[in-house]
N, CA, C and O atoms as a GROMACS GRO file, in nm:
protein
  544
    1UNK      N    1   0.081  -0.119   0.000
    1UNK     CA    2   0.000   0.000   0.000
    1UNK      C    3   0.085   0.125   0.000
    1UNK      O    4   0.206   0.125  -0.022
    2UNK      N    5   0.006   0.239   0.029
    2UNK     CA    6   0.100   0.357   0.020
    2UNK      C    7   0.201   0.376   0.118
    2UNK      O    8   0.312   0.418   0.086
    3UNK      N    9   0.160   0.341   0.271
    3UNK     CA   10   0.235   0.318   0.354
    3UNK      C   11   0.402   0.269   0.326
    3UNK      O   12   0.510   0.323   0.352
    4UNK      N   13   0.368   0.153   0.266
    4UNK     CA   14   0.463   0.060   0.213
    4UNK      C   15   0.561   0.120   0.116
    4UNK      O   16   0.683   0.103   0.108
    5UNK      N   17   0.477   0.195   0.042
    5UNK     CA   18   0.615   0.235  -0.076
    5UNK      C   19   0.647   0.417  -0.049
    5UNK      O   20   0.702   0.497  -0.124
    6UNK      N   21   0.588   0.437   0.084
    6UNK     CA   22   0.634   0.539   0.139
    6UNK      C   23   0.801   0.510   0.240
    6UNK      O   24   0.912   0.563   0.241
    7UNK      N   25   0.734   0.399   0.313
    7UNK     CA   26   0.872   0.335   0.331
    7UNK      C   27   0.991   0.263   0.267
    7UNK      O   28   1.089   0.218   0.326
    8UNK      N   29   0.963   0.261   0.136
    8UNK     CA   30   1.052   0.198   0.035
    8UNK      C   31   1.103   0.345  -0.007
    8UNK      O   32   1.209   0.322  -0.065
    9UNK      N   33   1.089   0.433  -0.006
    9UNK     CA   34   1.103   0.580  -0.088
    9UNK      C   35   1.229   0.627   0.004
    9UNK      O   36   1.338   0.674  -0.030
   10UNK      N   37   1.159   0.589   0.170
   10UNK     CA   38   1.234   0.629   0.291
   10UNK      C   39   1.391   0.561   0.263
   10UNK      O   40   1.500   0.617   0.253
   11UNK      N   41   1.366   0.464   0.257
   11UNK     CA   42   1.440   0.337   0.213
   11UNK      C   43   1.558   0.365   0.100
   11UNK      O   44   1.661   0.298   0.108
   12UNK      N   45   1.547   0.436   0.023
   12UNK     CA   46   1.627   0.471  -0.103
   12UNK      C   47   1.652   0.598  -0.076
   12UNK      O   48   1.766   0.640  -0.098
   13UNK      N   49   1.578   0.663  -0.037
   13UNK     CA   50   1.656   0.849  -0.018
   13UNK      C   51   1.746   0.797   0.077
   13UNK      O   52   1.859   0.828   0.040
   14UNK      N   53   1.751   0.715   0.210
   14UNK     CA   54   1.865   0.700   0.313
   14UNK      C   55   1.994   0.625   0.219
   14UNK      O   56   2.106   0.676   0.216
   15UNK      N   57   1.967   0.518   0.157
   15UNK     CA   58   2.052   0.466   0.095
   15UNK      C   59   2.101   0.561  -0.010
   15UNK      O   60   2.212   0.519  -0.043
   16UNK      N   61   2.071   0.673  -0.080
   16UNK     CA   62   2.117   0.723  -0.181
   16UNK      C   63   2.220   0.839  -0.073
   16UNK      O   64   2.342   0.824  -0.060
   17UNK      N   65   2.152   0.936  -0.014
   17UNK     CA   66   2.273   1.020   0.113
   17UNK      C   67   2.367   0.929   0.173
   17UNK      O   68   2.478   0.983   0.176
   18UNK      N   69   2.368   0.786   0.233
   18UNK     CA   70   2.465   0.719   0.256
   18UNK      C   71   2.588   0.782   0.146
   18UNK      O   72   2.687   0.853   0.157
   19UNK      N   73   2.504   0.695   0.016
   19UNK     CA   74   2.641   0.689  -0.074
   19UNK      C   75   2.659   0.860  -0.102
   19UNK      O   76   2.774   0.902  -0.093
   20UNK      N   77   2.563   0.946  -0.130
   20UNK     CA   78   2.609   1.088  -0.138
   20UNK      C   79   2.729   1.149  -0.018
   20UNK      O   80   2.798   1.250  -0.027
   21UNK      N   81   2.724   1.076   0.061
   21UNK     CA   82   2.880   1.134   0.173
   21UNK      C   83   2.949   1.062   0.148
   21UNK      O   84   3.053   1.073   0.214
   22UNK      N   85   2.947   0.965   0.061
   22UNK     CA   86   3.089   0.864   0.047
   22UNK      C   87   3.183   0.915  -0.101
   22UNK      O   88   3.297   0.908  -0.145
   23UNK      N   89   3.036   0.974  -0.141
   23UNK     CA   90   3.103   1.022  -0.285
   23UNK      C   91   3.103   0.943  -0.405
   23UNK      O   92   3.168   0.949  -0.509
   24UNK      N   93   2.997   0.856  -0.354
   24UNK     CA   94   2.939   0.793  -0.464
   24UNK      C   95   2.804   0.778  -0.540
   24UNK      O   96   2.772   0.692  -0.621
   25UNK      N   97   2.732   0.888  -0.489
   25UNK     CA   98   2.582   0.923  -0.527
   25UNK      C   99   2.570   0.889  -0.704
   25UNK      O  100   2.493   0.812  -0.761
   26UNK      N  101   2.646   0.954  -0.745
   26UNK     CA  102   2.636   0.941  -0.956
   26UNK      C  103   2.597   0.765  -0.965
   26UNK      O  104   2.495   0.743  -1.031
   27UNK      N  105   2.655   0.662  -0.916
   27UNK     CA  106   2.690   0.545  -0.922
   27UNK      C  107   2.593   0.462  -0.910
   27UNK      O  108   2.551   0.371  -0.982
   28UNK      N  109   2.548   0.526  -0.761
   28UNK     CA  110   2.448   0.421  -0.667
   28UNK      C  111   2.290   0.463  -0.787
   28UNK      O  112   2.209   0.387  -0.840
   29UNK      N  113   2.302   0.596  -0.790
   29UNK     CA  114   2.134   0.659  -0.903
   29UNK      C  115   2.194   0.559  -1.028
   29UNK      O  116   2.189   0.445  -0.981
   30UNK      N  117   2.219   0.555  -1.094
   30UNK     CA  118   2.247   0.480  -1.203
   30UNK      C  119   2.262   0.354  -1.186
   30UNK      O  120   2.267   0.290  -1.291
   31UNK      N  121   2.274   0.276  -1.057
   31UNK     CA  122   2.266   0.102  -1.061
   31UNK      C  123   2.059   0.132  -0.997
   31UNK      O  124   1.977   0.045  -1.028
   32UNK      N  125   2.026   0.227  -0.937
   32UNK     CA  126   1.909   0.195  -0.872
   32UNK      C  127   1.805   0.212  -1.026
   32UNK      O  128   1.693   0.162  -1.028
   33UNK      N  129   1.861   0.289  -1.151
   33UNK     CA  130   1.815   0.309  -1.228
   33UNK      C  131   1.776   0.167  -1.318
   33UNK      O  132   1.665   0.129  -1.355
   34UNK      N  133   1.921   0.099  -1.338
   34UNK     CA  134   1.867   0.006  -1.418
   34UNK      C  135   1.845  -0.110  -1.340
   34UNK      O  136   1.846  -0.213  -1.407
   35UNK      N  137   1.828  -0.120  -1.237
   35UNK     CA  138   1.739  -0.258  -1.151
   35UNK      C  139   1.626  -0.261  -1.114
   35UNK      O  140   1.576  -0.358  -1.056
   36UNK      N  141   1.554  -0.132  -1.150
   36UNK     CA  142   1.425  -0.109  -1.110
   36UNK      C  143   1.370  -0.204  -1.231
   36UNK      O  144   1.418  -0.244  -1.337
   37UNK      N  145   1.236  -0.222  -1.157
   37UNK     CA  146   1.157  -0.292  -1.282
   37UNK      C  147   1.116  -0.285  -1.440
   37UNK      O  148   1.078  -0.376  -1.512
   38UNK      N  149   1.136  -0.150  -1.470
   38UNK     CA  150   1.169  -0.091  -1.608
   38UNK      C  151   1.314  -0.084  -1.632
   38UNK      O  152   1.358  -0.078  -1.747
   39UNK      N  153   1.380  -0.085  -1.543
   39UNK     CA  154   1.542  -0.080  -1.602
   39UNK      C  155   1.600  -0.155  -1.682
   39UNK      O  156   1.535  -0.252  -1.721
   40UNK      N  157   1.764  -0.135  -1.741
   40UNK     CA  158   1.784  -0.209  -1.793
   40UNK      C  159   1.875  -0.366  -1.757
   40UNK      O  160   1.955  -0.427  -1.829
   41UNK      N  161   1.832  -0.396  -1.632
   41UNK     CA  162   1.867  -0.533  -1.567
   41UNK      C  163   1.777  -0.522  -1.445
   41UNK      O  164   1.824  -0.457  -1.351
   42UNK      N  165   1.679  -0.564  -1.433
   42UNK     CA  166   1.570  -0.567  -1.303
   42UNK      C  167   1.582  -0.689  -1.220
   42UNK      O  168   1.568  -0.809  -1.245
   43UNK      N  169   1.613  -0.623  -1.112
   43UNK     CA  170   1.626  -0.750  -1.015
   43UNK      C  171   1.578  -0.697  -0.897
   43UNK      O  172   1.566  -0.574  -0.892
   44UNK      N  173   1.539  -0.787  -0.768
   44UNK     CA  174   1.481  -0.756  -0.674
   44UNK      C  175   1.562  -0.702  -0.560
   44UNK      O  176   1.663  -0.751  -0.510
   45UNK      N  177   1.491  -0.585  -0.528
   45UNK     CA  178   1.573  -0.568  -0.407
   45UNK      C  179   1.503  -0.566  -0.267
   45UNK      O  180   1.412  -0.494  -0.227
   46UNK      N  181   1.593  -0.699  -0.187
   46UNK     CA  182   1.552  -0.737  -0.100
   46UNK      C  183   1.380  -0.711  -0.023
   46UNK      O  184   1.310  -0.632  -0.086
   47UNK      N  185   1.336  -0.755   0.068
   47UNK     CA  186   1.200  -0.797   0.066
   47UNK      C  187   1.132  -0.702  -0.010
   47UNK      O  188   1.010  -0.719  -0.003
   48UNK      N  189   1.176  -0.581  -0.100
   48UNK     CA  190   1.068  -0.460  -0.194
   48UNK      C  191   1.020  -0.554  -0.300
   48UNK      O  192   0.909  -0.534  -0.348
   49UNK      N  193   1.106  -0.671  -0.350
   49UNK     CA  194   1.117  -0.708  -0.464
   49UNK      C  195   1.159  -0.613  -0.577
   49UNK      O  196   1.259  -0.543  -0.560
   50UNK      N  197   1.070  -0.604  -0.722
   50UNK     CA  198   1.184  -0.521  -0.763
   50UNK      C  199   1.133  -0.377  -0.760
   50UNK      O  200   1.025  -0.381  -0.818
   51UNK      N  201   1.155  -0.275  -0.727
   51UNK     CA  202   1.093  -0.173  -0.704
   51UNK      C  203   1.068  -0.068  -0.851
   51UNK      O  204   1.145  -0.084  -0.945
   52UNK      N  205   0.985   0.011  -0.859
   52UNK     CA  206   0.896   0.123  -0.929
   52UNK      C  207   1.004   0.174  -0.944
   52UNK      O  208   1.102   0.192  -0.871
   53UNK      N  209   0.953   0.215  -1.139
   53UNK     CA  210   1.076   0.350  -1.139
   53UNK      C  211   1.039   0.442  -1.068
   53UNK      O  212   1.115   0.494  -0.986
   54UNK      N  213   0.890   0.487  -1.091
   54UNK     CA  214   0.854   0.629  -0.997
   54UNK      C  215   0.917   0.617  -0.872
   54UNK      O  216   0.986   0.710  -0.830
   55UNK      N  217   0.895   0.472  -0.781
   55UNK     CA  218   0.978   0.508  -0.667
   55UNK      C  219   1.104   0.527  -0.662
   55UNK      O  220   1.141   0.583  -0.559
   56UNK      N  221   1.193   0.497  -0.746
   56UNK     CA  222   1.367   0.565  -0.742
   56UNK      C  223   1.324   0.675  -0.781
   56UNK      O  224   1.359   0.758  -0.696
   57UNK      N  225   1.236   0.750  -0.907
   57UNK     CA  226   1.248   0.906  -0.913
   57UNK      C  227   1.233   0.975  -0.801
   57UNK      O  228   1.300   1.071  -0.766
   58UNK      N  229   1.117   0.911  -0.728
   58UNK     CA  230   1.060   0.960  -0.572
   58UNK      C  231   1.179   0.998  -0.486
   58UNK      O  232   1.208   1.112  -0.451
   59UNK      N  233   1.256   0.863  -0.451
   59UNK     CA  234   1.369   0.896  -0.402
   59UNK      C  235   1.447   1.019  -0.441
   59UNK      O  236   1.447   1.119  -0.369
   60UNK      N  237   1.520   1.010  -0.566
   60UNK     CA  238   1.604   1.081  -0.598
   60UNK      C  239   1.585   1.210  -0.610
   60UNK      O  240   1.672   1.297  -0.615
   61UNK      N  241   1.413   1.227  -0.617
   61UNK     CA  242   1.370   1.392  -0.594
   61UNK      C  243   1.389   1.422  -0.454
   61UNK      O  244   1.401   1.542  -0.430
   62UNK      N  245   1.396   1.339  -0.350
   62UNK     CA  246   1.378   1.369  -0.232
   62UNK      C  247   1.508   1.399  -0.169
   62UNK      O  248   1.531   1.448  -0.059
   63UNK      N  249   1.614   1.349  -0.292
   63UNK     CA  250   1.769   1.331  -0.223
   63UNK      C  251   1.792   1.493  -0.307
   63UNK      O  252   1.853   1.584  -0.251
   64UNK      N  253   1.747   1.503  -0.414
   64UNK     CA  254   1.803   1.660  -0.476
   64UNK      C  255   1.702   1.759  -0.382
   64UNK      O  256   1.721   1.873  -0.424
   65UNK      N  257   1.636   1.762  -0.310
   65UNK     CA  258   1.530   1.890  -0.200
   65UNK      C  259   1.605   1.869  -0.097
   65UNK      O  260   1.621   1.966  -0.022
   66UNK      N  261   1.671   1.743  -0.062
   66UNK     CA  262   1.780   1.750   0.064
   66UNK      C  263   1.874   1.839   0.091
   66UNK      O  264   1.912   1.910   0.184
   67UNK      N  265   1.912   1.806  -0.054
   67UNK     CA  266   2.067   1.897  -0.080
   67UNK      C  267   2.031   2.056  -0.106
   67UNK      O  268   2.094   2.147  -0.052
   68UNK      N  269   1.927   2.076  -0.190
   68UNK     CA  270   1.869   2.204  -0.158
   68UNK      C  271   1.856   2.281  -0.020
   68UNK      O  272   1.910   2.389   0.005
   69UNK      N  273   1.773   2.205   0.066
   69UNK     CA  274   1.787   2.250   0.189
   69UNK      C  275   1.925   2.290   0.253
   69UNK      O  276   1.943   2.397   0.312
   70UNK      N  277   2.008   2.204   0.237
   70UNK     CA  278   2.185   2.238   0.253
   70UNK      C  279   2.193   2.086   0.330
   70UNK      O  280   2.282   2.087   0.415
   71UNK      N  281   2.131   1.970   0.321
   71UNK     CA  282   2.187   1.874   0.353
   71UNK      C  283   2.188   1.846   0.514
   71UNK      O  284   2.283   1.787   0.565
   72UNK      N  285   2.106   1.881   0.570
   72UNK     CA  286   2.066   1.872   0.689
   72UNK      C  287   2.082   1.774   0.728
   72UNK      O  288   2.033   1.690   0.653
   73UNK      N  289   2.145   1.721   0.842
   73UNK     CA  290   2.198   1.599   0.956
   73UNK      C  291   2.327   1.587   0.915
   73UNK      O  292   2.406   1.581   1.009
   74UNK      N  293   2.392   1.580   0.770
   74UNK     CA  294   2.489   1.568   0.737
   74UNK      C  295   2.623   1.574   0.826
   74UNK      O  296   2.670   1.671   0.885
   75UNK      N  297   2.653   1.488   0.820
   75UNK     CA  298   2.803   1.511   0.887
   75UNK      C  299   2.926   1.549   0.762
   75UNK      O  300   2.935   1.509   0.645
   76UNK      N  301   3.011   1.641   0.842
   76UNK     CA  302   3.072   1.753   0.692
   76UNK      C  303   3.208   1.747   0.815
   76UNK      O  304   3.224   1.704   0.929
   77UNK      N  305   3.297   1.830   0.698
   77UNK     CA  306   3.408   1.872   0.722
   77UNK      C  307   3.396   2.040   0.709
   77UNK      O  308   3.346   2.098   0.613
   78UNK      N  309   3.464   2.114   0.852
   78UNK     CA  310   3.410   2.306   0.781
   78UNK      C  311   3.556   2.290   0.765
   78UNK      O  312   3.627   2.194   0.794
   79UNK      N  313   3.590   2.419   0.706
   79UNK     CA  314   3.748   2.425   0.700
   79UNK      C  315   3.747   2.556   0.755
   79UNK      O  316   3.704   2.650   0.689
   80UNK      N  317   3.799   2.575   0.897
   80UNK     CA  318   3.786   2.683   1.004
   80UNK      C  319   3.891   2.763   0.935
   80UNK      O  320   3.997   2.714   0.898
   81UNK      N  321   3.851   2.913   0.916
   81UNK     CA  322   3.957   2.979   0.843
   81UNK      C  323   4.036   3.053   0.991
   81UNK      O  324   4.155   3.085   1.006
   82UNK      N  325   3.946   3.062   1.067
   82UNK     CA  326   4.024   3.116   1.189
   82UNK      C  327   4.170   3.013   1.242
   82UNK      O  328   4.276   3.066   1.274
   83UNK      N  329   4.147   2.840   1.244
   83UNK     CA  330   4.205   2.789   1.297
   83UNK      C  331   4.300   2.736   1.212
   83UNK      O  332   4.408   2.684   1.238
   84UNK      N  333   4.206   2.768   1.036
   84UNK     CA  334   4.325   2.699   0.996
   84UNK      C  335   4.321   2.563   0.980
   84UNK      O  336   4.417   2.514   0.921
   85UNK      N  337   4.226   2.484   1.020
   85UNK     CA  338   4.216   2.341   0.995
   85UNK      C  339   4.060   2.294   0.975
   85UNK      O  340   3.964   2.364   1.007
   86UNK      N  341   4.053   2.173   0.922
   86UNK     CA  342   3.927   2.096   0.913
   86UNK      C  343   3.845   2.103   1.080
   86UNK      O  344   3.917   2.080   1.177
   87UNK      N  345   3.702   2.134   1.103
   87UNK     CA  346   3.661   2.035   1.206
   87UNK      C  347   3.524   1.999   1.231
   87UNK      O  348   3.427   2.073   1.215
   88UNK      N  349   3.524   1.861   1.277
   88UNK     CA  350   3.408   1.768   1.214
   88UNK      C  351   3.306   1.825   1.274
   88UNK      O  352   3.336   1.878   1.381
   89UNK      N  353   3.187   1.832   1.240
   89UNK     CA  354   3.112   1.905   1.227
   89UNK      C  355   2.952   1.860   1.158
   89UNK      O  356   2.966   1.784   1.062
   90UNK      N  357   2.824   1.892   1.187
   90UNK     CA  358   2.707   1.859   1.147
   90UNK      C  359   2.621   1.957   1.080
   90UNK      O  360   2.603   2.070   1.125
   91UNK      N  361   2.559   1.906   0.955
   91UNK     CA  362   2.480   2.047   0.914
   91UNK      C  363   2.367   2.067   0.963
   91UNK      O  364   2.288   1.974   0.976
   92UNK      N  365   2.332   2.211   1.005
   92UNK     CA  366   2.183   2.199   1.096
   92UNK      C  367   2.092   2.275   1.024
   92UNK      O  368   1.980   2.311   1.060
   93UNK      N  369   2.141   2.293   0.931
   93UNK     CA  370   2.015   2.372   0.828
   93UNK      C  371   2.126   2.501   0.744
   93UNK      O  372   2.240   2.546   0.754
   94UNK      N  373   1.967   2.521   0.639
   94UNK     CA  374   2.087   2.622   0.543
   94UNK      C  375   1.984   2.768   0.580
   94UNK      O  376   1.888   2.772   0.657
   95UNK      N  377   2.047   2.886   0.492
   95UNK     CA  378   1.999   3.011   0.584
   95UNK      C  379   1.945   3.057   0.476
   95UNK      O  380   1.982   2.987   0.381
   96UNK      N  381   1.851   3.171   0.432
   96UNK     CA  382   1.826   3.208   0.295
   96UNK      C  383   1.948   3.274   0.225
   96UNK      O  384   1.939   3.275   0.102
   97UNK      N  385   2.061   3.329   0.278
   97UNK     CA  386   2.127   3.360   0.167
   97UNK      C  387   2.253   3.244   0.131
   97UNK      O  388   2.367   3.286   0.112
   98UNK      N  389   2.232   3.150   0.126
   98UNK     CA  390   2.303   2.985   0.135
   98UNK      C  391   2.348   2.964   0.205
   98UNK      O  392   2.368   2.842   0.211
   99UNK      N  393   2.412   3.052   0.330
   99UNK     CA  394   2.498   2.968   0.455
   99UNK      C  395   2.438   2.831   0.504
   99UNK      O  396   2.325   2.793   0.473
  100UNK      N  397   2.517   2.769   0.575
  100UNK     CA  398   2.541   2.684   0.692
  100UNK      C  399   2.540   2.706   0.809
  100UNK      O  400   2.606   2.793   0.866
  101UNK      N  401   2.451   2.614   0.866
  101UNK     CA  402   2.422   2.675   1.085
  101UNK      C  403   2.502   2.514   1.087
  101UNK      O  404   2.453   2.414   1.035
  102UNK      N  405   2.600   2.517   1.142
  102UNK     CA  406   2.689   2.408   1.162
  102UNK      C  407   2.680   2.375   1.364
  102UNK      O  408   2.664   2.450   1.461
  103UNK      N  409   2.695   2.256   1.353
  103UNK     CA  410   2.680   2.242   1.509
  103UNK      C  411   2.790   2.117   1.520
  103UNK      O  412   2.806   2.045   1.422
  104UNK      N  413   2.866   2.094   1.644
  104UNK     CA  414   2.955   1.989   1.672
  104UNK      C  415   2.856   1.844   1.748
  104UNK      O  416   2.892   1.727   1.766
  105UNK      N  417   2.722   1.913   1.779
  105UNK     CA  418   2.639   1.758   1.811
  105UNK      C  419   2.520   1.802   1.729
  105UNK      O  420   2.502   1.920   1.700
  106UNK      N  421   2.414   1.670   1.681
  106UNK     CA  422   2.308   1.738   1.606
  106UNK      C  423   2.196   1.726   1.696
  106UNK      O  424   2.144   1.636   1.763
  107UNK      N  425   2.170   1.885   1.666
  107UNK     CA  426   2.049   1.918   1.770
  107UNK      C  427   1.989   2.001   1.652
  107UNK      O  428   2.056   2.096   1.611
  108UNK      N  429   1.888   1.978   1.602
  108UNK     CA  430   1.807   2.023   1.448
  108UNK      C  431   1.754   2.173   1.486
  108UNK      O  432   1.757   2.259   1.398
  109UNK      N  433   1.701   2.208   1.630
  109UNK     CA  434   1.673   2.323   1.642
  109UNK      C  435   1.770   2.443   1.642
  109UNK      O  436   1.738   2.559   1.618
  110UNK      N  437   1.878   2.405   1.669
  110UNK     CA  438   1.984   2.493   1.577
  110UNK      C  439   2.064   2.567   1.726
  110UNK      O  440   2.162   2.640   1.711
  111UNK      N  441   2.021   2.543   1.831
  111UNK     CA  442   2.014   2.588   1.962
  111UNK      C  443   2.178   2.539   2.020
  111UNK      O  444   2.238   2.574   2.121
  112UNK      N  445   2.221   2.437   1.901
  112UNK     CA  446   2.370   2.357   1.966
  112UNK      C  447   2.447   2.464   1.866
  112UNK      O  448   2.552   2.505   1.915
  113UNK      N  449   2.413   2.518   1.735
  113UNK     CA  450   2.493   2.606   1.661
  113UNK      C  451   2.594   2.618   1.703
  113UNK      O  452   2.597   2.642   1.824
  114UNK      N  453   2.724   2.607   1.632
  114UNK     CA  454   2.886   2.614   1.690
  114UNK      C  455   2.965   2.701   1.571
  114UNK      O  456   3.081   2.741   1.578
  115UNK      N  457   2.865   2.721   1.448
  115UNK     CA  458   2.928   2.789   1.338
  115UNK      C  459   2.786   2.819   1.251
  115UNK      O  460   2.728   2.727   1.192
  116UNK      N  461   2.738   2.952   1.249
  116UNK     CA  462   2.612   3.035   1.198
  116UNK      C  463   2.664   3.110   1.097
  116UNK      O  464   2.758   3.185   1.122
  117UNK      N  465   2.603   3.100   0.953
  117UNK     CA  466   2.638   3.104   0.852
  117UNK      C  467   2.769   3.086   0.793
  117UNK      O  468   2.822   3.175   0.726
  118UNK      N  469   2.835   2.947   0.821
  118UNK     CA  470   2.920   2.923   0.773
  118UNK      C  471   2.955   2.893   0.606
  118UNK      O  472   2.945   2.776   0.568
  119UNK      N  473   2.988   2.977   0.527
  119UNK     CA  474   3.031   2.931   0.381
  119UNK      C  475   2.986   2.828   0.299
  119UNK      O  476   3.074   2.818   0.214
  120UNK      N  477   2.922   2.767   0.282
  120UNK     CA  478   2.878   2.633   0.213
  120UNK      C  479   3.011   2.612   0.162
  120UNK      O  480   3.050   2.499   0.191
  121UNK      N  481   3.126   2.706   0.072
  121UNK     CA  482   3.243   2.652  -0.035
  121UNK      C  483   3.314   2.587   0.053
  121UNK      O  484   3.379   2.485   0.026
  122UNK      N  485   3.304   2.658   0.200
  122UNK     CA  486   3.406   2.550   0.296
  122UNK      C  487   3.391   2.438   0.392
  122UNK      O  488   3.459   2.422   0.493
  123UNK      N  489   3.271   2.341   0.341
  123UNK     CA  490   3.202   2.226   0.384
  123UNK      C  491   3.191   2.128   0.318
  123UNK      O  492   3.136   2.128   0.208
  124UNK      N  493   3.236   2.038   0.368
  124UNK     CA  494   3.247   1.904   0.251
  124UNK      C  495   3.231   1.803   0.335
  124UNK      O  496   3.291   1.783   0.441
  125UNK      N  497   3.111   1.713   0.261
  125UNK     CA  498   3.110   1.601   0.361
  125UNK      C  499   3.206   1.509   0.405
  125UNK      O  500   3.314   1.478   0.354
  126UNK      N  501   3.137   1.461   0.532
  126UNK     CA  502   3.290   1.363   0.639
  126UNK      C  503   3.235   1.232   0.582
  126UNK      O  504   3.117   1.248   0.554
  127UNK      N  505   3.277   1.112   0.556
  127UNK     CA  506   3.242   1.010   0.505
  127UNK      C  507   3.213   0.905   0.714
  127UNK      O  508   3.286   0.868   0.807
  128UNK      N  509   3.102   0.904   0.690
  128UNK     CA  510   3.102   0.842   0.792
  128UNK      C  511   3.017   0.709   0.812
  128UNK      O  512   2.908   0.721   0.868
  129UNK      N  513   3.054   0.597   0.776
  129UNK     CA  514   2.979   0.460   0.705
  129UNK      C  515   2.870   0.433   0.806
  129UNK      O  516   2.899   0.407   0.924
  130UNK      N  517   2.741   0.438   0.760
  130UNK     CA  518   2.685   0.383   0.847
  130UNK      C  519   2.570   0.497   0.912
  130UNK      O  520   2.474   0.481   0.986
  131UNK      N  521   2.632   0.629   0.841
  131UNK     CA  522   2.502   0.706   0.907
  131UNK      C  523   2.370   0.725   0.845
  131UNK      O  524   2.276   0.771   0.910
  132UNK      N  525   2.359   0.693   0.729
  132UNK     CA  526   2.196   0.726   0.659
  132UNK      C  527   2.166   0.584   0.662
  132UNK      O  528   2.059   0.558   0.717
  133UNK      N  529   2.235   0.480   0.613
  133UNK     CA  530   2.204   0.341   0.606
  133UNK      C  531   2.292   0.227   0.659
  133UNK      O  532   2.411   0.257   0.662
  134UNK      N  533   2.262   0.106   0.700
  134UNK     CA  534   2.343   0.006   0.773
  134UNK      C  535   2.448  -0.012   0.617
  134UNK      O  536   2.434   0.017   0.499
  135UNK      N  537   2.548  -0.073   0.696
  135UNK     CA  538   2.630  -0.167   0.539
  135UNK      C  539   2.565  -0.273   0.536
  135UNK      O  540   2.483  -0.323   0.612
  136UNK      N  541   2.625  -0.314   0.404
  136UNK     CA  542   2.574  -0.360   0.364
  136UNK      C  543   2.621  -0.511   0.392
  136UNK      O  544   2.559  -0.605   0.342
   0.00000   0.00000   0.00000
């Protein structure tokens, strides 16, 4: 039911940000492309069986409004110009003129803030296995 392929949607936007902090987002959209049931090699994925293209588009619209937002929960790298070095760091939302509200624990209301409008050019995600989706 809808329920169901609301949680399959859930299911693929987490798995697609996994690989988007690993730096492999291009890869993972293009194998989810051709295994879907219209693709061009369809095979099942695990108990979904083989899933809807609409539901990978679903996903993948939901993973490009993420990144719009500025990638919220994200764990990133800022590059502190004061200190001079990388430090690890969480995104807590983006601001209207594109900044970053960066926080060192994630607290979404923005209330942990440790870096308020930080640069987006100097944030790059931290690869950290295991935070949007289990391994595999």
């Amino acid at each position: 039911g809808a329920g169901d392929r609301r949680e399959l949607v859930a299911s693929l936007l987490a798995f697609l940000k996994e690989y988007h902090i690993r730096g492999e987002e291009e890869a993972v959209r293009a194998m989810l492309q051709d295994v879907c049931a219209e693709g061009r090699e369809p095979r099942p994925l695990g108990r979904w069986g083989c899933v809807a293209k609409r539901d990978v588009e679903a996903a993948v619209a939901a993973l490009e409004a993420w990144k719009e937002r500025g990638r919220e929960t994200m764990p990133v790298h800022y590059w502190s110009l004061t200190n001079q070095q990388d430090v690890e760091c969480f995104v807590l939302g983006k601001n209207d003129n594109g900044t970053l509200d960066l926080g060192y624990t994630l607290a979404l209301d923005r209330t942990s803030a440790s870096k308020r409008g930080a640069d987006a050019k100097l944030v790059n995600p931290r690869r950290c296995d295991g935070w949007y989706a289990p391994p595999a």
